[in-house]
DRENFI-206125 format. One record per residue (C-alpha): residue in one letter; y, z, x negated. Coordinates in steps of 0.5 Angstrom, whole numbers, padded with zeros to 4 digits, always signed. Layout:
! residues N
AYZX...
//
This chain:
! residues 414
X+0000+0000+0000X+0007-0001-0002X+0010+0006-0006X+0012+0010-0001X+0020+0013-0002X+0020+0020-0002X+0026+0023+0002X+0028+0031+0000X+0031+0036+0004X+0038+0036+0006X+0038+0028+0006X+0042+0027+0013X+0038+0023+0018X+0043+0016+0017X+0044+0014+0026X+0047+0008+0027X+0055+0008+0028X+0060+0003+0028X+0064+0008+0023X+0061+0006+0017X+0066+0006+0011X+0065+0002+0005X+0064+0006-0001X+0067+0008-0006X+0068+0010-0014X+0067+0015-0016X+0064+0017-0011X+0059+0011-0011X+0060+0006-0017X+0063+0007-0023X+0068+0002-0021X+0075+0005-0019X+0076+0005-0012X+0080-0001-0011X+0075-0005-0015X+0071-0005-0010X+0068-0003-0003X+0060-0003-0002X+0059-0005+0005X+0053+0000+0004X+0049+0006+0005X+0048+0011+0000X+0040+0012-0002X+0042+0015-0009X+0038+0022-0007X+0032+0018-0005X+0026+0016-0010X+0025+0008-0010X+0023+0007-0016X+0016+0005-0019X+0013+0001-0025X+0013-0006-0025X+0006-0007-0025X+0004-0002-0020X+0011-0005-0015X+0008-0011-0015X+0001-0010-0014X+0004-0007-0008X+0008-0012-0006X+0002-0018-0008X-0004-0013-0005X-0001-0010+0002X+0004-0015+0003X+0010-0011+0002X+0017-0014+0001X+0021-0014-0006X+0026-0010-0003X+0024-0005+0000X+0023-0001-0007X+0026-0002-0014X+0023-0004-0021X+0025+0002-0026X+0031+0000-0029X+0031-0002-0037X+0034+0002-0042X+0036-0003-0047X+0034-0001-0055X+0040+0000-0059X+0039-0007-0062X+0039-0010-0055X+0046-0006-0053X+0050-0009-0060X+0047-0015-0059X+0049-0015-0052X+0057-0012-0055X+0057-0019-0060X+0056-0023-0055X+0061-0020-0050X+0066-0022-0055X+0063-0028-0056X+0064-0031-0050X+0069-0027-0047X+0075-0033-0047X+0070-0037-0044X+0068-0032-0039X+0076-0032-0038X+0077-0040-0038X+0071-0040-0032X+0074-0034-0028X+0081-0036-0027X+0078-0043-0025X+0075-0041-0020X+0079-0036-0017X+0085-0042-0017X+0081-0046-0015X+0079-0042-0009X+0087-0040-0007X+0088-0047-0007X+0082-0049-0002X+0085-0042+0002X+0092-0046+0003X+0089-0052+0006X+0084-0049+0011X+0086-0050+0018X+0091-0044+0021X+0092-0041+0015X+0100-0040+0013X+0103-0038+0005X+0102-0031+0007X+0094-0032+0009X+0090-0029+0002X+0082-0029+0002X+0078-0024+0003X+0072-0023-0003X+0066-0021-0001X+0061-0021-0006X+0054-0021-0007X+0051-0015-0009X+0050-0014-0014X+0050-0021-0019X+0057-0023-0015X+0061-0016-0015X+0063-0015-0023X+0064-0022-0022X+0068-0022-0015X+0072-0016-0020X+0074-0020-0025X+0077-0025-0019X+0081-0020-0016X+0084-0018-0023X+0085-0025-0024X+0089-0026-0017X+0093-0020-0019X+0094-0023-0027X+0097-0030-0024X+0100-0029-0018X+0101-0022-0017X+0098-0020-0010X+0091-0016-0008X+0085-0019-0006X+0080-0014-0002X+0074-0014-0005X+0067-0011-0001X+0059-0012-0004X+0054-0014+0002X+0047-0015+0001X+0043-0020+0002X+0035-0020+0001X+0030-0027+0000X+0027-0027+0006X+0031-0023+0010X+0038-0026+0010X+0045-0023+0010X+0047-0015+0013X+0048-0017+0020X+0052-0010+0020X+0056-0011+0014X+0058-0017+0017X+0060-0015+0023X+0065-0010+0020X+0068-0015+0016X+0069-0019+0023X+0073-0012+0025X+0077-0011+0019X+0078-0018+0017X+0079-0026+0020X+0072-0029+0019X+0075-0035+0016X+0079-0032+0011X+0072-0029+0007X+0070-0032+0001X+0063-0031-0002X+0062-0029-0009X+0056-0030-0013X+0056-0030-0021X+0052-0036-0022X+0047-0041-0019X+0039-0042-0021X+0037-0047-0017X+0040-0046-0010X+0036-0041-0006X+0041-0036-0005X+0046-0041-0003X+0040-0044+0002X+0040-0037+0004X+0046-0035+0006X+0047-0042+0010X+0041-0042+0014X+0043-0033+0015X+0050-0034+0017X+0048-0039+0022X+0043-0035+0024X+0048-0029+0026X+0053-0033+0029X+0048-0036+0034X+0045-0029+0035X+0047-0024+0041X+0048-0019+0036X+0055-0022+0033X+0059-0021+0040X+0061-0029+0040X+0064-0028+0033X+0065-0034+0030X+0068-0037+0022X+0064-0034+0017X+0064-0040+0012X+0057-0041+0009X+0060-0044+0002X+0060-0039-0004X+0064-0038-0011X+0059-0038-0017X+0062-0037-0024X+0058-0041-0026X+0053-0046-0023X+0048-0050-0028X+0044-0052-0021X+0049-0056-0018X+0049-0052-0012X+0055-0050-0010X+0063-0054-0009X+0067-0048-0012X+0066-0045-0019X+0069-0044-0026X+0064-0049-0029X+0057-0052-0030X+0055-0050-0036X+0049-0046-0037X+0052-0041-0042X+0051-0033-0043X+0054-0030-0038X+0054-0022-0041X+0053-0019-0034X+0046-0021-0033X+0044-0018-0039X+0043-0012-0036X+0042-0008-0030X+0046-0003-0026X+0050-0001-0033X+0053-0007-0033X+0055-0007-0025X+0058-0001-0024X+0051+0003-0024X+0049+0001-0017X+0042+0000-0016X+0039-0008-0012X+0040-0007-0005X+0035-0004-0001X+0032-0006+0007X+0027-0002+0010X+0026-0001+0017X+0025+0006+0016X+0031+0008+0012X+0035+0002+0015X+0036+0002+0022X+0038-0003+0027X+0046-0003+0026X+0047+0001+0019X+0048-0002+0013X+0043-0004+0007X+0042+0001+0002X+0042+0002-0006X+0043+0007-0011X+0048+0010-0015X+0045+0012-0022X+0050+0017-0024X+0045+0020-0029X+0046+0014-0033X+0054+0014-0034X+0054+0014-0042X+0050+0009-0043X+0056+0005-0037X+0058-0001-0040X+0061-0004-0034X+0068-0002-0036X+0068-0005-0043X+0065-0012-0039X+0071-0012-0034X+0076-0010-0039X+0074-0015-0045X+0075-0020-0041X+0081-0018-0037X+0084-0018-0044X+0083-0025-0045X+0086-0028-0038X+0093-0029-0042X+0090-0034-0047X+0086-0037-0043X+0091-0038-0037X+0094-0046-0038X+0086-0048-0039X+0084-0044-0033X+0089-0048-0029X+0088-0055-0031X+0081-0054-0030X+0082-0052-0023X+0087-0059-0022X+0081-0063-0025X+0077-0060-0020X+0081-0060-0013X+0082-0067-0015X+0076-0069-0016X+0074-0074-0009X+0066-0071-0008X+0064-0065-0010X+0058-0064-0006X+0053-0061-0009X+0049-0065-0012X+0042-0061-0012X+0040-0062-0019X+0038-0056-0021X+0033-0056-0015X+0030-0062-0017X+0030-0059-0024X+0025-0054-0022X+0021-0058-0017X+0019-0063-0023X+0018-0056-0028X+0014-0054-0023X+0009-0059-0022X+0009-0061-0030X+0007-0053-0031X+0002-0054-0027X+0005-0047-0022X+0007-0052-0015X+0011-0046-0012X+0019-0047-0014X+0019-0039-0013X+0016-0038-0019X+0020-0043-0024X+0027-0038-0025X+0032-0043-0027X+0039-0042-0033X+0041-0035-0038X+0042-0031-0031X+0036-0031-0028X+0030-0032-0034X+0035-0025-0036X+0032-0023-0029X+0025-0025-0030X+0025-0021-0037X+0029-0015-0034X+0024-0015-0028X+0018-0018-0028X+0012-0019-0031X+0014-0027-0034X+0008-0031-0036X+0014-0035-0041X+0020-0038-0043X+0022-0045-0043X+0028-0045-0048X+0032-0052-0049X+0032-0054-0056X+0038-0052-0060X+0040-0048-0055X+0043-0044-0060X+0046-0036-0059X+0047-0036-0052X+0039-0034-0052X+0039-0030-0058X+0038-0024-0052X+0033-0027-0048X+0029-0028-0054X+0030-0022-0056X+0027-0019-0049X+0021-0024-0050X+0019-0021-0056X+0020-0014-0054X+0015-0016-0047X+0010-0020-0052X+0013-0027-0048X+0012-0034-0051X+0019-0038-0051X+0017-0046-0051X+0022-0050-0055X+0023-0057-0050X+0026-0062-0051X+0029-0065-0044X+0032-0058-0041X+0037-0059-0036X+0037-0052-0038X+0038-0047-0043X+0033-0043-0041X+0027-0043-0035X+0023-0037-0034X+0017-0038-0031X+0012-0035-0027X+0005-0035-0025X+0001-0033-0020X-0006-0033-0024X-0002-0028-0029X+0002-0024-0026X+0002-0020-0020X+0009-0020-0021X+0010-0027-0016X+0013-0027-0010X+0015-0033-0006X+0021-0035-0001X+0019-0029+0004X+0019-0025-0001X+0012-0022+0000X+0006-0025-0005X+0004-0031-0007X-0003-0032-0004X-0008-0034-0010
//
């Protein structure tokens, strides 16, 4: 069965209510308070937690969903944190360039919205988490360009299950639905964009939405190697620091968890805050080195977003997803959930799960020297190729790993 969450006493009996608030740092997150409000509830006193191996044989043997517990978050060696260091000051400037491209790109695509006024600001929303330290920096880009305050709030989103209804629901209340933007750091091949799409819809559709209507499916990637998206800072699949690490990088908030018996109908998602692991915190030092940067940068950032605004069709184009379906079946895994596409998401597969190997484009340089690292450490093979249209692709199979799960988030059948 899948490991069971203990609940200690004097944790409250959570009861729908539409007075949910988001939370807040310090309280929840080691983000100031006007970073960021998570669209959460707290389960920071809650045991979620199990080792990899036995999660997954949960999840592939009772057919338990990923998200309804989480993996043993990775403490990083020294040597991983002072290469985790060098490479945040590597990148910065690019990662500054990218920030203010999309942030731009994104205000300029607001103004043109039908109905919107010069007054009208978009509203940020985040996916939890990969999304909120960038949705962080976009905010602080607004503030260094243009001198206004974005809001900014986390929202869950589980393959499989779509997005937190009840989240969206608030944001409804607090918010025109036409003036939220969704931000997520990167892209792989597309799933979450895909999700979100078919979950919104879905939503707007249904009864529990009381007829709101406007929520604009389309996200906001720094990055976006798979071609999934319109709006974004590049295309390049470069390392972006953040998804080196877990929580320590994103205010030391846990994955986002759903499960019946904790969430009930009308609540929000849940995750953890892990207060305990404040000194080895580096969100601050992520967000500031960058910050530090956005000065320089600023010129290049703005021609970046002209050339993209002007450019005439900026569909996606679902390279990416065409990518993935050929490794897929050249490897012989025939299931694209198993090929995780780009520097952010094999940093996932290492981070997380139990991969089988590494598909690393020949050349590819120091943007990977962390995840060889990471591969090393796990006894993972990295296979130099050739024609990557990545830098990297993490793969996983279901015949070697128990840590395999499909678009629904339950187990590969074997």
């Amino acid at each position: 069965p899948a490991p069971s969450p203990r609940t200690p006493a004097g944790v409250p009996d959570r009861q729908a209510s539409p007075m949910q608030e988001p939370l807040r740092g310090p309280d929840f997150s080691s983000y100031a308070a006007d970073e960021v409000g998570w669209l959460l509830q707290d389960f920071s006193e809650v045991t979620l937690e199990a080792p990899i191996e036995e999660r997954e044989e949960a999840i592939q043997g009772g057919g338990a969903h990923y998200a309804e517990s989480l993996p043993i978050e990775y403490q990083p060696s020294d040597a991983y944190q002072d290469l985790f260091r060098s490479a945040l000051q590597t990148s910065a400037a690019r990662i500054a360039r990218a920030v203010g491209a999309v942030t731009e790109t994104l205000l300029a695509e607001h103004q043109d919205r039908p109905g919107r006024g010069p007054d009208s600001r978009p509203v940020l929303v985040s996916l939890a988490r990969a999304g909120t330290p960038v949705g962080v920096l976009m905010r602080r880009w607004a503030q260094h360009a243009h001198g206004i305050d974005l809001p900014h709030y986390a929202i869950s989103i589980v393959r499989g299950r779509g997005i937190d209804t009840a989240a969206l629901r608030w944001l409804a209340r607090h918010h025109d639905p036409v003036d939220v933007v969704f931000v997520d750091g990167w892209t792989g091949k597309g799933a979450i964009t895909r999700e979100l799409a078919a979950a919104i819809e879905e939503f707007e559709a249904s009864e529990a939405a009381g007829g709101v209507r406007g929520f604009d499916p389309r996200i906001a990637v720094l990055a976006d190697p798979g071609g999934c998206v319109a709006t974004y800072g590049t295309r390049d699949d470069f390392l972006i620091p953040s998804a080196c690490l877990n929580s320590t990088v994103s205010g030391l908030v846990s994955r986002t968890v759903l499960r019946a018996d904790l969430v009930r109908p009308g609540q929000f998602h849940g995750a953890k805050f892990y207060r305990e692991l404040a000194d080895a915190d580096l969100s601050a030092l992520f967000l500031d080195t960058v910050t530090a940067r956005f000065a320089e940068v600023a010129d290049a950032a703005a021609r970046d977003a002209k050339e993209l605004l002007a450019t005439p069709h900026r569909a996606p184009t679902w390279e990416g997803w065409a990518a993935v379906e050929r490794i897929s079946e050249e490897y012989g895994i025939h299931d694209v959930n198993l090929v995780k596409p780009g520097v952010g998401e094999t940093s996932r597969v290492l981070l997380r799960r139990v991969p089988w190997k590494v598909l690393a484009r020949c050349g590819a340089g120091p943007d990977l020297d962390h995840v060889r690292m990471l591969a090393e450490q796990r006894g993972v093979p990295v296979e130099e190729v050739d024609d990557l249209p990545y830098s990297c692709v993490g793969l996983i199979h279901p015949r070697y790993t128990r840590a395999a799960t499909g678009a629904d988030g339950r187990a590969v059948a074997q």
